[in-house]
N, C-alpha and C positions, 0 to 999 in steps of 0.2 A: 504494500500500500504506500502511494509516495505521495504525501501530503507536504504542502509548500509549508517552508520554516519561518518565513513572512510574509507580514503583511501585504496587500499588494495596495497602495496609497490611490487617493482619489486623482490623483495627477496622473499615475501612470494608467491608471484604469480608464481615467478621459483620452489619454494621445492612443489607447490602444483602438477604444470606441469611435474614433474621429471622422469615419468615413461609415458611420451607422447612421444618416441622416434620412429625411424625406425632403425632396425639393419638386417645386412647383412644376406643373407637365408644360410645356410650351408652347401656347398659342399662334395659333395666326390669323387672318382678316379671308371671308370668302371672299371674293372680287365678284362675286354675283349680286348679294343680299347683304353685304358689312358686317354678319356676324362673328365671332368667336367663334373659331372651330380648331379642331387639333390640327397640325401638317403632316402631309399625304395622307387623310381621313377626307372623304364622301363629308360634305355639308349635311345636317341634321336637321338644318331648319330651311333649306332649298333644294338639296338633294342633288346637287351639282357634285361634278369632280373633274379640273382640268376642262371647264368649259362646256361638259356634256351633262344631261341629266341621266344619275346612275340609277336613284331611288328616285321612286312613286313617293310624295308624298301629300300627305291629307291633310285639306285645310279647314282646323275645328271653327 
């Protein structure tokens, strides 16, 4: 059984953690309709992609 003989301090255990982050997914602008949409994703709320319409979509 090999159990560490010290402590492991809150410094070292942050620089070990340093790249366990969540960061924001990256937007872009459709050039059809202005919204927020992801890049290289089918428009959600026009249903364009690259100019063409991929999805049907239905206007509530």
């Amino acid at each position: 059984m090999a159990n560490p003989t010290n402590k492991t301090s809150k410094s070292r255990k942050g620089k070990r953690r340093t790249h366990k982050h969540l960061s924001a997914p990256s937007l872009s602008v459709c050039p059809q309709c202005q919204e927020v949409k992801l890049p290289h994703h089918a428009c959600m709320s026009c249903g364009t992609y690259h100019a063409r319409e991929i999805i049907t979509v239905q206007q509530i």
